[in-house]
N, C-alpha and C positions, 0 to 999 in steps of 0.2 A: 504494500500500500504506500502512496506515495501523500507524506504528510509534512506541511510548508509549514518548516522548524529551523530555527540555528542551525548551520551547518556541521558542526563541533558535537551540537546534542544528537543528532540526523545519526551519524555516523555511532554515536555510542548506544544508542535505542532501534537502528534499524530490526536488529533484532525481535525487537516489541511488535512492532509497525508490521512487522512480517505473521505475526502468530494470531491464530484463529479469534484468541478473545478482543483484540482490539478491533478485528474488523466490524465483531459484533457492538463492539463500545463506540464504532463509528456511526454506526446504522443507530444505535442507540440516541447516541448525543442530534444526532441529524433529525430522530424523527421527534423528540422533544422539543428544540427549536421551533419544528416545522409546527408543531400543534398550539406552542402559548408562550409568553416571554420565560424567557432566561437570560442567566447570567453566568460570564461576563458576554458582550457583544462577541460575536464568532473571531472575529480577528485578535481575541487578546484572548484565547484559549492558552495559547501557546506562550504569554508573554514575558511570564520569567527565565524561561531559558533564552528566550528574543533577546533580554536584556543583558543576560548573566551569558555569555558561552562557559561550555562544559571547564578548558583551561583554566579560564579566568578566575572561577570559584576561589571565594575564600573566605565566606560564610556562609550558612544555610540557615534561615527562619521559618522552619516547619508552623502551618495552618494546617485547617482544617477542612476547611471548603469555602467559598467565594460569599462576600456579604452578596444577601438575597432582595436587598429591595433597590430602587430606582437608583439611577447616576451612581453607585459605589463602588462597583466589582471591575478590575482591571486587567486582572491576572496576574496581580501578586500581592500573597498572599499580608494581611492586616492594611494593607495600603488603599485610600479611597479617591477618587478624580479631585485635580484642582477646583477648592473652591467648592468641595462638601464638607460639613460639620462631619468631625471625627468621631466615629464610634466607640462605646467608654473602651474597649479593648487599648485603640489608639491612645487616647487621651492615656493611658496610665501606661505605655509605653513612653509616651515623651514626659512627663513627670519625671519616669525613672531616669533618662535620660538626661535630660536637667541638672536632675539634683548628682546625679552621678558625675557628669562633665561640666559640669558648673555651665551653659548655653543655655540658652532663650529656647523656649517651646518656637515649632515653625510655625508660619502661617500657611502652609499645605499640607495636608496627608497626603500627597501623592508621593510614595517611594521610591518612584522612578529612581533618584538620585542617588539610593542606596545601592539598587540592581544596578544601575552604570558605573559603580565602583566595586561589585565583585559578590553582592549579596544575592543570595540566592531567594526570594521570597515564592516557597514552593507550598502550594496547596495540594493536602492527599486529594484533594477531588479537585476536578478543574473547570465543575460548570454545577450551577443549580438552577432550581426551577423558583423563576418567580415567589418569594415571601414564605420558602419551601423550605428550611435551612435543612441540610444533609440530606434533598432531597435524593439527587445524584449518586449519593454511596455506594450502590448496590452495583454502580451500572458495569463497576471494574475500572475504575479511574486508579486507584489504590495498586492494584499488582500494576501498570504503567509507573507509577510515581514511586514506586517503591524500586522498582525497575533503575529510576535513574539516580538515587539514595544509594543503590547498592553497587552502580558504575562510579560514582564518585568513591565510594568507599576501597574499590578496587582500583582504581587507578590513578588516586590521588590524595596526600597525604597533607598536615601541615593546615587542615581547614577547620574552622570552629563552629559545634552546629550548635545552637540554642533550639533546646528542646522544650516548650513553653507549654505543662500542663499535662494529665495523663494519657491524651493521644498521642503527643508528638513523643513523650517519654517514651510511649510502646517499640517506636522505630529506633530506639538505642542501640540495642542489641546486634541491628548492619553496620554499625561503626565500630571499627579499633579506636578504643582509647588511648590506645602507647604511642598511635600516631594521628592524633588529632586533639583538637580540645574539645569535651561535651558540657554544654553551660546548662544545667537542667534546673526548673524551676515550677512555682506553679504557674497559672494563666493570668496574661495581663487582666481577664477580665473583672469587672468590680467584684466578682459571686466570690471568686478564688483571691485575687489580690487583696483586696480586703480585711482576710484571714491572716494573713501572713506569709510572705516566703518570697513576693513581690519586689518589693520595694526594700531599696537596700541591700540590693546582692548584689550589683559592681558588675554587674555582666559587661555592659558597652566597654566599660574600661579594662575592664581582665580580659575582655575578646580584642584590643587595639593591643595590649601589651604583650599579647601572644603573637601576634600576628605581627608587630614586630620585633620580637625574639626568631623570626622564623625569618626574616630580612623581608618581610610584606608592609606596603603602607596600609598605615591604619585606617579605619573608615571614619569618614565625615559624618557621622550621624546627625 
């Protein structure tokens, strides 16, 4: 199957793209579209590895599946279009941020600028149904996404994933720890944040100082 991807990613998921379940998760995602809104817009299925090529990596921010209502969902994952109110997940991401790096909260969610400097913002599902959250789950998006989790873990070392919360936790287990950093925590979201385990774990900054111990620039958060 021929599916219009980074070419760096193309090359390391041909694989995927060849095998029987994805042709069904094509016909899948194609006939859902075709019946009622989803999300993200068809052209930004793909958009974090658009942003991120496979080389370049040098963080991963595992979500969960795409925000589900109007104007928010881009293709990568926590990040919302210029110029939409941030969802509380976001909002207590830049807080941490903040107070972590001492910097001013932005005026965009759009994380485009994160993904063009090497972050990975990869959702286990890559499309939902209209105000459906996890509707998508089922359709096989996950052995795809887990697919390219486990090509980065095989062929590339020296990368920091933040695993935010018990799903993204669960994909621990494809990564060597002796050769990467894993930042685990619970979820920015207020339900979990709130509790504790959020705010004030230094991630942003313990993920820049590894990354340059490893001779990587750091990210611009």
């Amino acid at each position: 199957m021929d599916v219009k991807i980074e070419p760096s990613w193309k090359k390391h998921l041909q694989g995927e793209f060849d095998k029987p379940y994805f042709e069904q998760l094509a016909k899948s995602v194609h006939a859902e579209y075709a019946a009622g809104k989803c999300y993200p817009p068809g052209p930004f299925i793909f958009n974090a590895f658009n942003h991120t090529p496979f080389d370049k990596v040098k963080v991963v921010i595992l979500g969960q599946d795409p925000y589900h209502e109007p104007g928010q969902a881009h293709g990568l994952s926590f990040s919302v279009q210029d110029g939409v109110p941030f969802p509380p997940s976001l909002q207590n991401i830049f807080k941490e941020i903040s107070a972590d790096l001492g910097v001013s909260v932005p005026p965009s969610g759009d994380l485009t600028r994160w993904a063009d400097q090497g972050v990975l913002l990869l959702n286990a599902t890559l499309t939902v149904r209209a105000h459906q959250a996890n509707s998508h789950a089922s359709l096989g998006w996950q052995q795809f996404t887990d697919a390219a989790i486990q090509a980065l873990a095989k062929h590339r070392e020296g990368i920091v994933y933040m695993l935010w919360g018990g799903f993204a936790r669960g994909k621990a287990w494809m990564i060597d720890k002796t050769k990467n950093l894993v930042l685990e925590s619970v979820h920015p979201s207020p339900l979990s944040a709130n509790r504790g385990g959020w705010f004030g774990q230094h991630q942003f900054s313990r993920c820049n100082a590894y990354l340059q111990e490893h001779g990587k620039e750091p990210i611009i958060w």
